[in-house]
C-alpha positions as CSV (number, residue, x, y, z in Angstrom):
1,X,1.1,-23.8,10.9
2,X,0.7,-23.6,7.2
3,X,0.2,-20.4,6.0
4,X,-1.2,-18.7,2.3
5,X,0.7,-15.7,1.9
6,X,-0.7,-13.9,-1.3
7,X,1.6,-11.3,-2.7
8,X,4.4,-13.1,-1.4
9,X,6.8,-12.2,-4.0
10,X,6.6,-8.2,-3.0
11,X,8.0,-6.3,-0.6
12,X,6.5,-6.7,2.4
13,X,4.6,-10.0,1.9
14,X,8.1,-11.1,1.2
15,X,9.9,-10.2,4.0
16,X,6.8,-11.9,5.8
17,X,7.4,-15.1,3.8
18,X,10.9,-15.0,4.7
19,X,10.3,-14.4,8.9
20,X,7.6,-17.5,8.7
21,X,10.1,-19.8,7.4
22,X,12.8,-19.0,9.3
23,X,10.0,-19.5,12.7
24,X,8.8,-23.1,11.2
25,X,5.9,-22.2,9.7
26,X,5.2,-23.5,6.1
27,X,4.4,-21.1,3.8
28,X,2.2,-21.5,0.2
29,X,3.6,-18.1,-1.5
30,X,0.5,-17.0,-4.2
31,X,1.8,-14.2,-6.4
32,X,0.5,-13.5,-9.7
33,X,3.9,-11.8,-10.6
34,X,3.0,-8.5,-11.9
35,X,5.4,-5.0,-12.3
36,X,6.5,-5.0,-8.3
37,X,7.2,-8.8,-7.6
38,X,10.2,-10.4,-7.9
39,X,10.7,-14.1,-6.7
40,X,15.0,-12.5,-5.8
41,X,12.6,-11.7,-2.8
42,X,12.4,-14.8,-1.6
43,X,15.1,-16.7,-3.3
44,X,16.9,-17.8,0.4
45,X,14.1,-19.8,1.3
46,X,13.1,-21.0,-2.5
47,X,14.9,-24.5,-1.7
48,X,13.2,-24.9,1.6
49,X,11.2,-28.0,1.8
50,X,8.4,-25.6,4.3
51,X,8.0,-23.6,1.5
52,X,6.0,-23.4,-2.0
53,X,5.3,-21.3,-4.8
54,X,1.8,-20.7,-6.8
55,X,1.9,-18.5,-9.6
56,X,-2.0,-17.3,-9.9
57,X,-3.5,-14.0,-9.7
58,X,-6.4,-13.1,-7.1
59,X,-8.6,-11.9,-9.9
60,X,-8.7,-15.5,-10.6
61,X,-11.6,-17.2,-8.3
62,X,-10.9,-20.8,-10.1
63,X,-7.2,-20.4,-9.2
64,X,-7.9,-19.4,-5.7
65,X,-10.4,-22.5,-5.4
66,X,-7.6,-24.9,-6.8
67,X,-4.8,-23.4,-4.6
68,X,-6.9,-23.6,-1.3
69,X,-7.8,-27.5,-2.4
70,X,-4.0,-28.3,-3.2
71,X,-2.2,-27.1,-0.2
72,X,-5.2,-26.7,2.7
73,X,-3.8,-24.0,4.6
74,X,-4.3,-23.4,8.3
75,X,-4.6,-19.3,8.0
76,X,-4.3,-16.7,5.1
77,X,-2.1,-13.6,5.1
78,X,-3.7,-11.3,2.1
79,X,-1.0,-8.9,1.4
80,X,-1.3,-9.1,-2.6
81,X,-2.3,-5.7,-3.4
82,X,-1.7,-2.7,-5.8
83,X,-0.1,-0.2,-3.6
84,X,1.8,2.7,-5.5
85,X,-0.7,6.2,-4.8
86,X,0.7,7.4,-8.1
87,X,0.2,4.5,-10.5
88,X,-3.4,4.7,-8.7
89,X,-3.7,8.4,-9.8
90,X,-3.1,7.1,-13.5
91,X,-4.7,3.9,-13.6
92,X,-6.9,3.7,-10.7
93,X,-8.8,0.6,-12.9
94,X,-6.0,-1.8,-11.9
95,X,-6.9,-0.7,-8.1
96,X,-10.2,-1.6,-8.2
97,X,-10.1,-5.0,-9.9
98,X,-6.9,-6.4,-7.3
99,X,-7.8,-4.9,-4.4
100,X,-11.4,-4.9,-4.0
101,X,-12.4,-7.7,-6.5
102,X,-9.1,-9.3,-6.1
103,X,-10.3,-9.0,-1.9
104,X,-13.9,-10.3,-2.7
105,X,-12.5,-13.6,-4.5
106,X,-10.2,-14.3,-1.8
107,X,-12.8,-14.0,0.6
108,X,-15.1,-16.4,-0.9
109,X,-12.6,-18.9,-1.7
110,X,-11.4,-18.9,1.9
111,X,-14.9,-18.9,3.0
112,X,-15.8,-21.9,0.8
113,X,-12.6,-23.3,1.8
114,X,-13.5,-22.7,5.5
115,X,-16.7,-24.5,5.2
116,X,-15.4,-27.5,3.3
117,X,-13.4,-27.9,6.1
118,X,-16.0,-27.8,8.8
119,X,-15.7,-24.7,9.9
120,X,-12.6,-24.6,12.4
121,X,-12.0,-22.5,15.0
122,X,-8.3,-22.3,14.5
123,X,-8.9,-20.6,11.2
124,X,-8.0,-17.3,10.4
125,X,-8.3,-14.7,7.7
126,X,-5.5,-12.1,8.1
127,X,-6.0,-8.7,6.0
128,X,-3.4,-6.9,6.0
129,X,-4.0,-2.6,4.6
130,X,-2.5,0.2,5.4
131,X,-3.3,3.6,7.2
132,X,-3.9,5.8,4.6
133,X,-7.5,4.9,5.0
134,X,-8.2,7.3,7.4
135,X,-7.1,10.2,5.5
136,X,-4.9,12.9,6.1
137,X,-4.6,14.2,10.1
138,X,-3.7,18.0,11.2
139,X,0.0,18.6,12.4
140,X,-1.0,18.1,16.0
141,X,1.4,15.5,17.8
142,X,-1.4,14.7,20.2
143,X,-3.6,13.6,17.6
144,X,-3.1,10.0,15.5
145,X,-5.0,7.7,13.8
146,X,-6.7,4.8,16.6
147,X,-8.7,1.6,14.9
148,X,-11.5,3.8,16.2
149,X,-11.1,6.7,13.6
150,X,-13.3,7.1,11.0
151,X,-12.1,6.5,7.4
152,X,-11.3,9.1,5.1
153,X,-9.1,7.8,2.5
154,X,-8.5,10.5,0.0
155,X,-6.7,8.2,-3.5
156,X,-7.4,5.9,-5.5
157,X,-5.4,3.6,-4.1
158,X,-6.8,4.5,-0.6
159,X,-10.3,4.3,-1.8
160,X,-9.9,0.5,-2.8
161,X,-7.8,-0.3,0.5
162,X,-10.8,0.8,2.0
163,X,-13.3,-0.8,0.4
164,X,-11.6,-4.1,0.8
165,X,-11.3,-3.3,4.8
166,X,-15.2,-3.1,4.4
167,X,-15.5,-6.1,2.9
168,X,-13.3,-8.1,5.1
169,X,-15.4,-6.7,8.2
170,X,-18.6,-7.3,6.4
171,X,-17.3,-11.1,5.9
172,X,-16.6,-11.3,9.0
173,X,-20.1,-10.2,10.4
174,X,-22.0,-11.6,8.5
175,X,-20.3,-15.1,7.3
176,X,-18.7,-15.6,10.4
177,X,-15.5,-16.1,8.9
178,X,-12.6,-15.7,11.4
179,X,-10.5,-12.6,10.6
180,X,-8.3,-9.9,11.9
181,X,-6.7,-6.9,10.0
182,X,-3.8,-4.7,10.2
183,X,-3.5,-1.3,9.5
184,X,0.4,-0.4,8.4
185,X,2.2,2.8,8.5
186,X,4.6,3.5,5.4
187,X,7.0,0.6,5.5
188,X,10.6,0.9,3.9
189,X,13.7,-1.6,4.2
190,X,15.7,-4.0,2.1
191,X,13.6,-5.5,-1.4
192,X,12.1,-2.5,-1.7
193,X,10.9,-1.9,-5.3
194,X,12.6,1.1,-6.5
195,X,9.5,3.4,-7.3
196,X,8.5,4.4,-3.2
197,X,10.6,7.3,-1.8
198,X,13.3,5.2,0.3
199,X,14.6,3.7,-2.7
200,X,14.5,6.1,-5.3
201,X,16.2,8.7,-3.3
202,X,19.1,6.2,-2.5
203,X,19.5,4.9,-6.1
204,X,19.3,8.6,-7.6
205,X,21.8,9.9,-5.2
206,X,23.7,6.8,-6.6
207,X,23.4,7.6,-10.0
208,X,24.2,11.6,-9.3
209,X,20.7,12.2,-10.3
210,X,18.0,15.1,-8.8
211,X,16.4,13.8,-5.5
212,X,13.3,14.8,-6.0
213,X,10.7,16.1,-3.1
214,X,7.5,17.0,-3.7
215,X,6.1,20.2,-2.9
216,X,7.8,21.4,-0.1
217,X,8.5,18.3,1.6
218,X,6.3,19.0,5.1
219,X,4.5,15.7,4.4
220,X,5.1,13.5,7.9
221,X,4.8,10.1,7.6
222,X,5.3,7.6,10.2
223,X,8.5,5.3,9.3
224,X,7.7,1.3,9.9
225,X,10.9,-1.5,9.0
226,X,9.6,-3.5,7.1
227,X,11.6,-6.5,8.9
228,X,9.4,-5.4,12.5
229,X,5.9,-5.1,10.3
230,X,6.8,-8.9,9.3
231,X,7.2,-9.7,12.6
232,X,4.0,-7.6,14.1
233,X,1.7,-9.3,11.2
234,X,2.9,-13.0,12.6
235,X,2.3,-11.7,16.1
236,X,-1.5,-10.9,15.4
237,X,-1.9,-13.8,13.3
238,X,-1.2,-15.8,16.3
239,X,-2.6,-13.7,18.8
240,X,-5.0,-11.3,17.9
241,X,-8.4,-11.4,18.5
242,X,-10.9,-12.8,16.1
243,X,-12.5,-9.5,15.0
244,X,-10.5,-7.3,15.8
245,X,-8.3,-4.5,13.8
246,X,-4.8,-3.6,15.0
247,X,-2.7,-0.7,13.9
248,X,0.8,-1.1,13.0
249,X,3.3,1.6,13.5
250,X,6.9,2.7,13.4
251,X,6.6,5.4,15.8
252,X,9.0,7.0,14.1
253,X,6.9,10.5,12.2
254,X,9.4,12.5,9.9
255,X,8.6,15.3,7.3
256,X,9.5,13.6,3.9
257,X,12.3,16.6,3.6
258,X,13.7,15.0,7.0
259,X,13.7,11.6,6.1
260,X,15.8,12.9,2.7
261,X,18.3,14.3,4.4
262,X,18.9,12.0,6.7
263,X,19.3,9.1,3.7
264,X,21.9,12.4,2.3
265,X,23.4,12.0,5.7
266,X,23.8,8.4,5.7
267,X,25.2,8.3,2.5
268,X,27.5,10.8,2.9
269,X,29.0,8.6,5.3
270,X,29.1,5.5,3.8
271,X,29.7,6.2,0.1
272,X,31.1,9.8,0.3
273,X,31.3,12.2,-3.0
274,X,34.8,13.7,-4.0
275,X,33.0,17.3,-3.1
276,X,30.1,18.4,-1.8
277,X,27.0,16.4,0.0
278,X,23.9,14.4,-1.5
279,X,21.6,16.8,0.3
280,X,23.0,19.1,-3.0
281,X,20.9,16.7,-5.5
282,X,17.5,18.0,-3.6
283,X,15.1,19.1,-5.7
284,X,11.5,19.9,-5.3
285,X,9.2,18.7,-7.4
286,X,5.1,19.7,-8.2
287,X,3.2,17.9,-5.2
288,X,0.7,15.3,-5.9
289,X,-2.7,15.7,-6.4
290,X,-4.7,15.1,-3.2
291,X,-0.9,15.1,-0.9
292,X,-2.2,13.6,2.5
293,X,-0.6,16.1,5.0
294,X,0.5,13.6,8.0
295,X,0.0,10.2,8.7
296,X,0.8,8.6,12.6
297,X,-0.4,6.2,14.4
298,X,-1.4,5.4,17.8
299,X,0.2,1.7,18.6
300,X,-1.5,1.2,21.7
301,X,-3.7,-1.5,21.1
302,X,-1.3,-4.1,19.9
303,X,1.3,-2.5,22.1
304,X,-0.8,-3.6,25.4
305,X,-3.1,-6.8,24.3
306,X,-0.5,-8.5,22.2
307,X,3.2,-7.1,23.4
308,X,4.0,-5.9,20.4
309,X,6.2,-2.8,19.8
310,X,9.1,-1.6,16.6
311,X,12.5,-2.6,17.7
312,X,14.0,-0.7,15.0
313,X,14.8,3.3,15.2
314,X,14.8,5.5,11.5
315,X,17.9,6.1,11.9
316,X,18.7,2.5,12.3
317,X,16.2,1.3,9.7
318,X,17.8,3.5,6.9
319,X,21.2,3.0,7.8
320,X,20.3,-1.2,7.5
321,X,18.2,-0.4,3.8
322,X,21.2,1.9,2.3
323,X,24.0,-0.4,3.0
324,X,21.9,-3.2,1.7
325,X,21.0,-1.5,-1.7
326,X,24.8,-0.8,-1.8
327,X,25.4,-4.7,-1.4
328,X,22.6,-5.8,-3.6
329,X,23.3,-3.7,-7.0
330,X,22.4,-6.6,-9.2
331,X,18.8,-7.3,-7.2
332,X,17.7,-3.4,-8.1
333,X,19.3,-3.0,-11.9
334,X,17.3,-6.2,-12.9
335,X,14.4,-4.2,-11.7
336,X,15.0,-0.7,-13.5
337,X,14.0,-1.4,-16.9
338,X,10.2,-2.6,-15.6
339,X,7.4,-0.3,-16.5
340,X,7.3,3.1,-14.7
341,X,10.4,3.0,-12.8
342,X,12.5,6.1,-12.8
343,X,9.4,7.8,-14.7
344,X,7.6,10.5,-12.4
345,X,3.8,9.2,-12.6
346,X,0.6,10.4,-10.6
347,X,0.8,13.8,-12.1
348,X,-2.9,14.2,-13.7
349,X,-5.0,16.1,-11.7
């Protein structure tokens, strides 16, 4: 199968391009290369003759056109997407023109595509967002987001991830194109740009810098490697039901001040201090505007129709991401200097 993979120079749309290759597929990687991509990503399958590279940018509806004509892909993975809840706070402009416009154009260029080629059943359209969607839940273990809750997205950034759900659906309904969608829990793991939590906790404790926690770190979040979302996104691809919406999850909730200490932890062991723990860095921090309480979902759906479930524990995960920032210093310091890293954004209210 060939597969269009936009925003395949990022984090997790790399790792995806990455899983595909190494399971035969051939990939068409469309990134427009802004702040957060970094073609390191992808650099051990670069050379691969199942693989190519198209620099254009989804805002582009001509580029779109030209790369579905040149390469004729069997399915689309649409991953390419502004995704930082604090850069959205800022600069929610940026949000609205990639992932909704940026969402629209794809859509009709696939569509046209789609046609051109007569319409095939074996098409598919796979839109890959995230759970923030639905909003913020109470602290209730018993309670999680389904693909039957209602959304509630509470950002900027969640507004537009919305919005281009909507779209998809709407696409989908009324064009007939063939789709399925993915809804993600917070991903971390190796390539990780180093603005998310994961990574800037690791590379400040590094440095001997504050870890910063914002408000009082209660926040839960459910923990997804981004090496098993790759691998549940290819799954539905295949198998999922033309349609249909599946939610991807870790099934691994933590409080953000958990998750912190348990990188402290990890370091500790790994690359211990002359005195004293990393847990000593902690600092908290004023809370973002519009903090989503808890985030969880319910994994039932793909876990019973498609045999899906996260092979990866947390503890695991993190233990896997640390040691592979402390192998990979040169992949992360070429990345420092880009705009916004290692400056605390999101704070306007």
């Amino acid at each position: 199968m060939k597969l269009l993979v936009t925003g395949g120079a990022g984090f997790i749309g790399s790792a995806v391009v990455r899983q595909a290759i190494a399971g035969g597929h051939e990939v068409v990687n469309l990134d427009a290369l802004t702040y957060a991509a970094c073609l390191d990503n992808v650099a051990s399958v670069a050379d691969d003759p199942k693989y190519a590279f198209v620099k254009a940018d989804i805002r582009d509806r001509a580029a779109l056109d030209e790369a579905f004509a040149d390469h004729k892909p069997d399915a689309v993975m649409h991953l390419a997407a502004e995704s930082h809840v604090d850069r959205s706070i800022d600069a929610p402009g940026d949000f609205i023109e990639t992932n909704i416009t940026g969402t629209y154009n794809m859509l009709e260029a696939a569509r046209g595509y789609w046609a051109s080629m007569g319409n095939p059943d074996s098409f598919r359209f796979h839109h890959i967002s995230t759970d923030e969607v639905f909003g913020s839940l109470p602290a209730d273990p018993d309670i999680q987001f389904t693909e039957m809750t209602a959304y509630d997205p509470r950002s900027p950034y969640s507004a537009s991830k919305a919005a281009s759900d909507h779209l998809v659906r709407a696409w989908s309904e009324t064009y007939g194109l063939p789709v399925v969608m993915t809804n993600c829990s917070n991903n971390y793991g190796p390539y990780h740009f180093p603005e998310k939590l994961v990574p800037v906790i690791i590379l400040n404790a590094l440095a001997g810098k504050p870890l910063p926690i914002y408000g009082d770190g209660s926040n839960i979040r459910d923990w997804l490697y981004v090496e098993d979302h790759a691998e549940a996104l290819l799954v539905v691809l295949q198998k999922g039901e033309l349609g249909r919406s599946y939610n991807i999850g870790g099934e691994n909730e933590r409080t953000n001040l958990e998750l912190v200490q348990t990188l402290c932890s990890i370091l500790d062991d790994i690359r211990p201090l002359a005195e004293g723990s990393y847990a000593d860095l902690i600092t908290y921090v004023a809370d973002r505007p519009g903090h989503d309480a808890r985030y969880a979902i319910d994994p039932k759906r793909i876990s019973t129709e498609l045999g899906w479930r996260p092979s990866v524990t947390v503890e695991e995960g993190l233990r896997r991401t640390v040691q592979w920032y402390l192998d990979n210093p040169d992949w992360w310091r070429a990345l420092q200097n880009r705009d916004g890293v290692g400056t605390r954004l999101g704070v306007k209210a």
